[in-house]
C-alpha positions as CSV (number, residue, x, y, z in Angstrom):
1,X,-143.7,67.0,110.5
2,X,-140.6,67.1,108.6
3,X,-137.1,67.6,110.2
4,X,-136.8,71.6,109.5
5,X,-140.0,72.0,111.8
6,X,-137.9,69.5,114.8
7,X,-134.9,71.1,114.5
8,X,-132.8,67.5,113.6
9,X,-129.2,67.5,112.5
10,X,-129.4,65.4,109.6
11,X,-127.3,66.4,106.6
12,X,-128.8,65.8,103.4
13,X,-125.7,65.4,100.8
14,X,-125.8,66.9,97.0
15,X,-128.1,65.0,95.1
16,X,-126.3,66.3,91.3
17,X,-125.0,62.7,90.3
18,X,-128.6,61.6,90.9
19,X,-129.1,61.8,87.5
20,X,-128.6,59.9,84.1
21,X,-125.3,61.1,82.0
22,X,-127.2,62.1,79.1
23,X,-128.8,65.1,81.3
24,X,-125.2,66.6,81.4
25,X,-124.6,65.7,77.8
26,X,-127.7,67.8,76.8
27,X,-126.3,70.6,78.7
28,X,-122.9,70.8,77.3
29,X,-124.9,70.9,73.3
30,X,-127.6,73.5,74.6
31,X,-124.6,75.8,76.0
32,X,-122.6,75.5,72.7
33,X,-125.7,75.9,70.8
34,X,-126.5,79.1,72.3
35,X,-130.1,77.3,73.3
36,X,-129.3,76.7,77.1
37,X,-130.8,79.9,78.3
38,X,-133.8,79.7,76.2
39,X,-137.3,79.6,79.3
40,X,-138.7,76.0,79.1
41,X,-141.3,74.5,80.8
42,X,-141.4,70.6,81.9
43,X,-144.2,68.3,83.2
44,X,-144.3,65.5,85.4
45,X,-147.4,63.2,84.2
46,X,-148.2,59.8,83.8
47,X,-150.3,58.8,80.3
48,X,-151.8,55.9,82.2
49,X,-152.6,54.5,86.3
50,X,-151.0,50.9,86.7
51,X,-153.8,48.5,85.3
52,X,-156.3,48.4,87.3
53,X,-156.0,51.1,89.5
54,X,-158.6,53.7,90.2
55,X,-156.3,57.0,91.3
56,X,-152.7,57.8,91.7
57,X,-151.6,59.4,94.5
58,X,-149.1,62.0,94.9
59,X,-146.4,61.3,97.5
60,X,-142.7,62.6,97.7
61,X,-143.3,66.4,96.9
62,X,-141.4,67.5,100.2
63,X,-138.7,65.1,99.1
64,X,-138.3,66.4,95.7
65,X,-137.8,70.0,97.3
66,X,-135.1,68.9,99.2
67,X,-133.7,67.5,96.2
68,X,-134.0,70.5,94.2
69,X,-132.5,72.6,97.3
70,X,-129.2,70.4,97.5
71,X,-128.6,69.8,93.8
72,X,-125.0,70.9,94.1
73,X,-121.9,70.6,92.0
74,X,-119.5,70.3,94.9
75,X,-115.4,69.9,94.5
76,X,-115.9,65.9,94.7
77,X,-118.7,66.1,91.8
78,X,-117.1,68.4,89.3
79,X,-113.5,66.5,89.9
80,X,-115.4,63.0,88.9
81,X,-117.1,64.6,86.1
82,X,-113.7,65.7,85.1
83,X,-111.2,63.0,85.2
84,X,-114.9,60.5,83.5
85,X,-114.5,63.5,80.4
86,X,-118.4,63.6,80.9
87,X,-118.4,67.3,80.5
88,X,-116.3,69.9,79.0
89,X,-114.6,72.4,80.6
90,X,-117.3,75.3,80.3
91,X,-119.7,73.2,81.1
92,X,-118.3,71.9,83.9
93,X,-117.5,75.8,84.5
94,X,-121.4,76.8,84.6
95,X,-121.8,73.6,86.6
96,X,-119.9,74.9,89.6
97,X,-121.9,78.0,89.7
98,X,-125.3,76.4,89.3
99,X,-128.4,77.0,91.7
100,X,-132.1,75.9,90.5
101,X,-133.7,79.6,90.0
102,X,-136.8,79.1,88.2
103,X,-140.1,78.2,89.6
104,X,-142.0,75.2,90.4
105,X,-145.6,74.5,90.8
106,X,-147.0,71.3,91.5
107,X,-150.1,69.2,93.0
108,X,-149.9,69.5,96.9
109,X,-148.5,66.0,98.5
110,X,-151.4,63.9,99.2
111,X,-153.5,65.0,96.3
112,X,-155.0,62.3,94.1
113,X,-153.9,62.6,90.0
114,X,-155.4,60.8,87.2
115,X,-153.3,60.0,83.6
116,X,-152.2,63.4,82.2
117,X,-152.4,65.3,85.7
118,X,-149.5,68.2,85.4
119,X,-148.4,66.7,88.8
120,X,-145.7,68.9,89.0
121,X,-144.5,71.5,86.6
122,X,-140.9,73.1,86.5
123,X,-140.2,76.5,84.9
124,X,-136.5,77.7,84.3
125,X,-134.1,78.2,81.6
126,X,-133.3,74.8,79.6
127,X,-130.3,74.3,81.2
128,X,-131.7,74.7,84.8
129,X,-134.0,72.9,84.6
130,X,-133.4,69.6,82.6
131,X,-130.7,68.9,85.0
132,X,-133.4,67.9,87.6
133,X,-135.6,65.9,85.6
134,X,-134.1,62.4,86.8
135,X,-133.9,62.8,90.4
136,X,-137.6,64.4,90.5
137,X,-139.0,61.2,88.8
138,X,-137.0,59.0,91.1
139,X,-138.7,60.2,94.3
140,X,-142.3,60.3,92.6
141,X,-141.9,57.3,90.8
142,X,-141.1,55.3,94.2
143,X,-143.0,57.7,97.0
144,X,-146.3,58.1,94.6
145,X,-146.1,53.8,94.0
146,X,-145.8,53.1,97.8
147,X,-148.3,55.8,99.0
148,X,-151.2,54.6,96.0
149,X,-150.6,50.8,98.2
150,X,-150.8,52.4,101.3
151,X,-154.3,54.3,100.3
152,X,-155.6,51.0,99.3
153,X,-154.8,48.8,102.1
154,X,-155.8,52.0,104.3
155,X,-159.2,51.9,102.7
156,X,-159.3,48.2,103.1
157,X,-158.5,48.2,107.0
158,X,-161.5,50.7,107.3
159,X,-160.2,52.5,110.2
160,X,-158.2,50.2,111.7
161,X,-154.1,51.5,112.1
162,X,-151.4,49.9,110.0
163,X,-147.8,49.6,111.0
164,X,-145.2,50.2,108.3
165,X,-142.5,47.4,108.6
166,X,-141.1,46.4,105.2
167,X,-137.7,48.4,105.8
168,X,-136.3,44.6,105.7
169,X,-137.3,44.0,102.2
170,X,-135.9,46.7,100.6
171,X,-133.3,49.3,99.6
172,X,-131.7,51.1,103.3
173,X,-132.5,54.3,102.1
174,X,-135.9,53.2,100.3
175,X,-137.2,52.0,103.6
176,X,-136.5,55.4,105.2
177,X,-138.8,57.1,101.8
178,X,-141.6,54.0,101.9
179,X,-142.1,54.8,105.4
180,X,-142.9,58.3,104.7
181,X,-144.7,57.7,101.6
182,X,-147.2,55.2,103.1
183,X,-147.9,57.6,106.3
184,X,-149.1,60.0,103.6
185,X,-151.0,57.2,102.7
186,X,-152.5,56.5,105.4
187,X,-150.4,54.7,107.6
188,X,-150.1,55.3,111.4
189,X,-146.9,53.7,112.5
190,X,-143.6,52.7,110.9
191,X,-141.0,49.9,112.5
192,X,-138.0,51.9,110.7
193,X,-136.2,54.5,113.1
194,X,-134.6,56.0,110.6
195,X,-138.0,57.0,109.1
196,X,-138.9,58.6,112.7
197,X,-135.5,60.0,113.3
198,X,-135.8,61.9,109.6
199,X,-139.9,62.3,109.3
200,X,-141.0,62.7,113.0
201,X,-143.2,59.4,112.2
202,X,-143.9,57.5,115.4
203,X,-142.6,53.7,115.9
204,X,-143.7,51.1,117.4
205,X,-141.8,48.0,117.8
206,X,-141.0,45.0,120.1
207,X,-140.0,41.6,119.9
208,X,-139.2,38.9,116.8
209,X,-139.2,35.1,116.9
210,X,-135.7,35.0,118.1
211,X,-136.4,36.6,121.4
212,X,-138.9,33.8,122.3
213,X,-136.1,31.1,120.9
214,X,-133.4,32.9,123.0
215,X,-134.5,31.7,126.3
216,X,-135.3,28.5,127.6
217,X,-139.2,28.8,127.7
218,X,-141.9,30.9,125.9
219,X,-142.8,32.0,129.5
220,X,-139.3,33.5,129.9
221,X,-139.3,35.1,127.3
222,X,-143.0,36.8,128.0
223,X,-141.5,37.8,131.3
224,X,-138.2,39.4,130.3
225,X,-140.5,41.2,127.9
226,X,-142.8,42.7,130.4
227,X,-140.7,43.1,133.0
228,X,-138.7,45.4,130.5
229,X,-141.3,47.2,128.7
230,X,-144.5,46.7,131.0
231,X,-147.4,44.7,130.4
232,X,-149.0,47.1,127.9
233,X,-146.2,45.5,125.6
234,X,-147.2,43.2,122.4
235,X,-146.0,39.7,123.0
236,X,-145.6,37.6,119.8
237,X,-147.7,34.1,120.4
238,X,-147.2,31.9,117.0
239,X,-143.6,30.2,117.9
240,X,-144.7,28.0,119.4
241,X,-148.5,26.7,119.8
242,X,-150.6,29.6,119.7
243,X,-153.3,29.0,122.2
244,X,-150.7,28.0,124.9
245,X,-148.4,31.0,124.3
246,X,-151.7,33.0,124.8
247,X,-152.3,31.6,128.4
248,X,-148.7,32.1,129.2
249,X,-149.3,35.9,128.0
250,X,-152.1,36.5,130.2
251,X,-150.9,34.8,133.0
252,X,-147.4,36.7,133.0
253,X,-148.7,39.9,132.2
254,X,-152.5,40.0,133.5
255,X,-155.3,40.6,132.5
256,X,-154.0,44.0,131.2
257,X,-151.6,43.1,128.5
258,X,-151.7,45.2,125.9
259,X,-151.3,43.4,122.7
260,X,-150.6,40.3,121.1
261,X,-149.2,39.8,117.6
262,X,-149.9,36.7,115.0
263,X,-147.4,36.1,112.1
264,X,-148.0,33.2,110.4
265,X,-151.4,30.3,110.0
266,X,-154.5,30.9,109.1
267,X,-155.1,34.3,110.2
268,X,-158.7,34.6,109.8
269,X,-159.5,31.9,112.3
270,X,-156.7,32.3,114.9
271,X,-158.2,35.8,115.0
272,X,-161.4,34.6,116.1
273,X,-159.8,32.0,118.7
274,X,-157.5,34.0,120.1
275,X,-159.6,36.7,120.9
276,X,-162.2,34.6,122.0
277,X,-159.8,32.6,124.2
278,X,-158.5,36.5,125.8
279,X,-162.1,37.1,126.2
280,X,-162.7,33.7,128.3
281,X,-159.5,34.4,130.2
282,X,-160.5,38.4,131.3
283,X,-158.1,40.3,129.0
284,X,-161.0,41.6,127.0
285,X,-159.0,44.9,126.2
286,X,-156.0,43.0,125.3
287,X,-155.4,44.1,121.2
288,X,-154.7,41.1,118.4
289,X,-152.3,42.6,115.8
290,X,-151.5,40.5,112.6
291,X,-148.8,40.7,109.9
292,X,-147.2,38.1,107.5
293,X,-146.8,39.5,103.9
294,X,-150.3,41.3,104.1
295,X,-151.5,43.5,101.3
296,X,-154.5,44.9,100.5
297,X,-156.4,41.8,99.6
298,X,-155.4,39.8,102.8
299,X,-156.3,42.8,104.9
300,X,-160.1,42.8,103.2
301,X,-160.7,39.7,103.9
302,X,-159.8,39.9,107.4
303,X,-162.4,42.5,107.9
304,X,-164.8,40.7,109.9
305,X,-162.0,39.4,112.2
306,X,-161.7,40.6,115.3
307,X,-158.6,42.2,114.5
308,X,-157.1,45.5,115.7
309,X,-154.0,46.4,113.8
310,X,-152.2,45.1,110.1
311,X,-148.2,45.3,110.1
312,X,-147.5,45.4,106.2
313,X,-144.2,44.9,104.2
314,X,-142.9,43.2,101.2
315,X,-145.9,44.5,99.5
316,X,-146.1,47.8,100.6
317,X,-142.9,48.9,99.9
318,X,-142.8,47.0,96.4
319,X,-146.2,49.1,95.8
320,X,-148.7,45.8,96.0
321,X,-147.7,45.1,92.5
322,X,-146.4,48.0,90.7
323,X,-143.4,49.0,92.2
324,X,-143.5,52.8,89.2
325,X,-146.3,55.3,88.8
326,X,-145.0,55.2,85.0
327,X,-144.4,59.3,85.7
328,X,-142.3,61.2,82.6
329,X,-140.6,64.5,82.7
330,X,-141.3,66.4,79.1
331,X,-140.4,69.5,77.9
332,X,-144.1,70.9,76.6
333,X,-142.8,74.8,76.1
334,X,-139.9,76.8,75.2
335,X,-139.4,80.4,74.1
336,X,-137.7,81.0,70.9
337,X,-135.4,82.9,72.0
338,X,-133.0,83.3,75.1
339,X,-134.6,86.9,75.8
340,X,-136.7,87.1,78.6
341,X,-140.1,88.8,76.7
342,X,-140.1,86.0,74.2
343,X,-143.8,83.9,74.2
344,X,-143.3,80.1,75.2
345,X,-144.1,78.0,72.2
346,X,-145.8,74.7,73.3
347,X,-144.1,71.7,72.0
348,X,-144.5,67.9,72.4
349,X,-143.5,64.6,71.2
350,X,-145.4,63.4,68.3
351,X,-145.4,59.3,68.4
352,X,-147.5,56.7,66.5
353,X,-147.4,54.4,69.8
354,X,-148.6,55.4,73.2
355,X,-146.3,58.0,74.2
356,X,-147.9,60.6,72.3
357,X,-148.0,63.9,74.7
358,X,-150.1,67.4,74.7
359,X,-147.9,70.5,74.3
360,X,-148.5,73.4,76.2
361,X,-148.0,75.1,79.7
362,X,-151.1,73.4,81.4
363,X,-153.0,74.0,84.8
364,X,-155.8,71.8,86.7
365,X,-158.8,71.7,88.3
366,X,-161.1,69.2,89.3
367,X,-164.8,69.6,88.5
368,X,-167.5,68.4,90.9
369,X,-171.0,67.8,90.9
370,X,-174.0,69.3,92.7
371,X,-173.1,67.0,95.8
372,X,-169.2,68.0,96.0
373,X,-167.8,65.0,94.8
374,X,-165.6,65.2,92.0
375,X,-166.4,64.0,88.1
376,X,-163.6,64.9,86.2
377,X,-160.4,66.1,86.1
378,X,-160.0,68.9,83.9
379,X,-156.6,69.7,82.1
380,X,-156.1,73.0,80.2
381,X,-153.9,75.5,78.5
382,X,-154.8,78.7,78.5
383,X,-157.2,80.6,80.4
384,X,-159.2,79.0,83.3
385,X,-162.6,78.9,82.7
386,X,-164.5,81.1,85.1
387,X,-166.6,78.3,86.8
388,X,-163.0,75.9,88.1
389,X,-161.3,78.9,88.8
390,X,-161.9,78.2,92.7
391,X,-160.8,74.4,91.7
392,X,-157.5,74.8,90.7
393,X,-155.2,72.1,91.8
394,X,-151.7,73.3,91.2
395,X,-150.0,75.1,94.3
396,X,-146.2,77.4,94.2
397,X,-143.4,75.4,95.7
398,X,-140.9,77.3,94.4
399,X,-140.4,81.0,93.7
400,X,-137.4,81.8,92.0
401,X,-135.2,79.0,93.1
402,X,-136.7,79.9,96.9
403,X,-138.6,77.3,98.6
404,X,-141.9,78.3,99.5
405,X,-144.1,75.6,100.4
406,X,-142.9,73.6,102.7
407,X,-145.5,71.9,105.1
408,X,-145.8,69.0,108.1
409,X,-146.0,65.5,107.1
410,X,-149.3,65.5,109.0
411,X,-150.7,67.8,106.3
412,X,-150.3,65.5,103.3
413,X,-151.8,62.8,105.4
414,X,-154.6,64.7,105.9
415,X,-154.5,66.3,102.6
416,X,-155.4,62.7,101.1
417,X,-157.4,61.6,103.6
418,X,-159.7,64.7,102.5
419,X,-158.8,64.1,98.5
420,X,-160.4,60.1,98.7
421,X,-163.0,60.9,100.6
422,X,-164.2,63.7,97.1
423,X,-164.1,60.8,95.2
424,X,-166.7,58.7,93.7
425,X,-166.9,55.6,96.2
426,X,-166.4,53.5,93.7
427,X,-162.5,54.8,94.0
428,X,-162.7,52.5,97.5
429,X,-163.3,49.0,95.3
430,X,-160.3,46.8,95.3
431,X,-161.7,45.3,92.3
432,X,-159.7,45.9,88.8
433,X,-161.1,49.4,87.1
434,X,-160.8,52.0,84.9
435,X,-159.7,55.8,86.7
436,X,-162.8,56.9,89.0
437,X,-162.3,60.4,86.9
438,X,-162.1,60.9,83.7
439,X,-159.4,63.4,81.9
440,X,-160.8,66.1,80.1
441,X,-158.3,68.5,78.4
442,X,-159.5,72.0,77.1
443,X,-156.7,73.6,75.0
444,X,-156.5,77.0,74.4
């Protein structure tokens, strides 16, 4: 649920100077060139998954319309941009005045994407909209990264919840978008109350290392805990010796406490022990949650271990490996002319390396087969062929600078939950692949 739905006051400031100079540089040339005005149409994509990986995952679309919503050239802004001489003064002029009014259509959060998915495509004048193209690849460059990890190590815990908790090894504000990207990817809980205050995302939490070193025995510091917070608390048992902190646990909070958590060893066998050791002792309902620098590999091979929840973060929020989805933000039509009947004329960069791009105002649709689940992803200008006309992946977000898509951060979780499952089950595999779809373009 985001925080429109709950109602919470927290200010989101102007997000204008997230951008790169040459953005505004672009914009002063087009308005003296008389080309500013002239309807464009850009595409977010990526030409390629990071190696290995199977599908992308789109995370960070409810982000990105906040961003769009609050791009503002405030007082503060136009006064910085004046005294750095980035601008001149007409530009800085059209600045002052400027609200995104153009239209935006994109893949719905949670969606899957493949290389050359039109993930999200922006319509406007030139000027409009080439001023956003920095800030929109920020968010899905960093949200789509962290949610793809999520999806894996979700897939690899086979049903069993993670916890979110890598706010600690990363950026303050970063943590608060990880923790929303990986609940779109699956995640349950986050440790990050920032992340619930802003998202609505429940958190769990309750005791480090410290609080067992604070007091004078590990069985104080069990008993301040429960006496606090109950004994459906999680106590933390590897500060000590493991299978003596366990008996302290049961004996100070019965046969009823609720969880214990193990953060460092051989996790794979103090699983086994220590729930065989609550079984012997009666606390047969009593949960075993592990963390220490999980990912989606160390999660996988705990899945015959009697374990009950993963807490994941350095590689989560790093995105297990590939911290960037890669995305780009091109320019792939433009009328010629600033009238508004004038035909959009598809353009794109012609390059002998790999950064060669397909011009044209595109739309998607994933085919399937005769048992629903999908085969290809299907790229096109032009008319939509009849039979993917009820496959169409692209949905409105924005309708003439009015948001009109926003949507509960329950929805994209569920949204992908629904989008993996369509897959080929190969998509599931850990191993190193190629994309589990291919990308079929059909241009007009």
């Amino acid at each position: 649920m985001d925080t429109a739905d709950l109602g919470l006051p927290v200010d989101v400031p102007s997000t204008a100077l997230f951008t790169d100079r040459y953005e505004l540089t672009m914009l002063q040339a087009a308005l003296r060139a008389g080309t500013a005005d002239r309807r464009s149409v850009f595409e977010v994509f990526t030409r390629r998954l990071p190696e290995g990986r199977r599908y992308g995952v789109v995370a960070g679309t409810g982000r990105v319309l906040d961003a769009v919503e609050n791009f503002r050239f405030d007082a503060g802004v136009l006064d910085f941009l004046a005294q750095q001489r980035i601008v001149d003064e007409p530009t800085l002029a059209w600045l002052a005045d400027y609200r995104f009014r153009g239209d935006i259509w994109g893949y719905p959060e949670g969606e899957v994407y493949f290389p050359g998915s039109p993930i999200m495509r922006v319509e406007g004048t030139f000027a409009e909209a080439v001023l956003l193209e920095t800030v929109i690849l920020s968010i899905f460059n960093h949200d789509s990264a962290v949610a793809a990890a999520a999806s894996r190590m979700s897939t690899a815990a086979g049903g069993r919840p993670l916890i979110e908790m890598g706010a600690r090894r990363t950026h303050e504000l970063a943590a608060v978008a990880a923790a929303r990207a990986a609940y779109v990817g699956g995640f349950a809980t986050t440790s990050d109350l920032a992340a619930g205050f802003r998202y609505n995302i429940p958190t769990v939490g309750t005791s480090a290392h410290a609080f067992t070193l604070l007091h004078d025995s590990e069985r104080d510091a069990f008993t301040a805990q429960v006496q606090a917070h109950g004994s459906g608390t999680t106590l933390l048992v590897d500060t000590y010796d493991v299978a003596e902190a366990v008996r302290t646990a049961v004996e100070v909070a019965g046969k009823d406490l609720g969880a214990v958590r193990i953060d460092s060893g051989d996790l794979l066998l103090l699983a086994h022990r220590v729930r065989q050791q609550l079984d012997e002792l009666g606390a047969k309902n009593t949960r075993i949650t592990v963390t220490s620098d999980l990912d989606e590999y160390a999660i996988a091979s705990l899945a015959a271990a009697p374990v009950d929840a993963y807490g994941v973060g350095t590689q989560l929020v790093t995105g297990s490996g590939h911290p960037t989805c890669s995305m780009v933000y091109k320019l792939v039509a433009r009328a010629g002319s600033d009238t508004p009947e004038a035909p959009l004329l598809p353009v794109a960069k012609k390059s002998m390396g790999a950064k060669s791009s397909v011009g044209g105002r595109k739309w998607a649709a994933r085919r399937v087969d005769e048992h629903g689940v999908a085969e290809a992803e299907v790229v096109g200008t032009g008319a939509v062929p009849e039979e993917l006309a009820g496959r169409q992946l692209l949905v409105e977000l924005v309708r003439g600078g009015e948001i009109v898509a926003r949507e509960p951060l329950d929805a994209a979780r569920d949204r992908h939950i629904a989008a993996r499952a369509g897959l080929p089950l190969s998509a599931t595999q850990l191993s190193r692949g190629e994309p589990v779809l291919p990308t079929e373009y059909l241009t007009a």
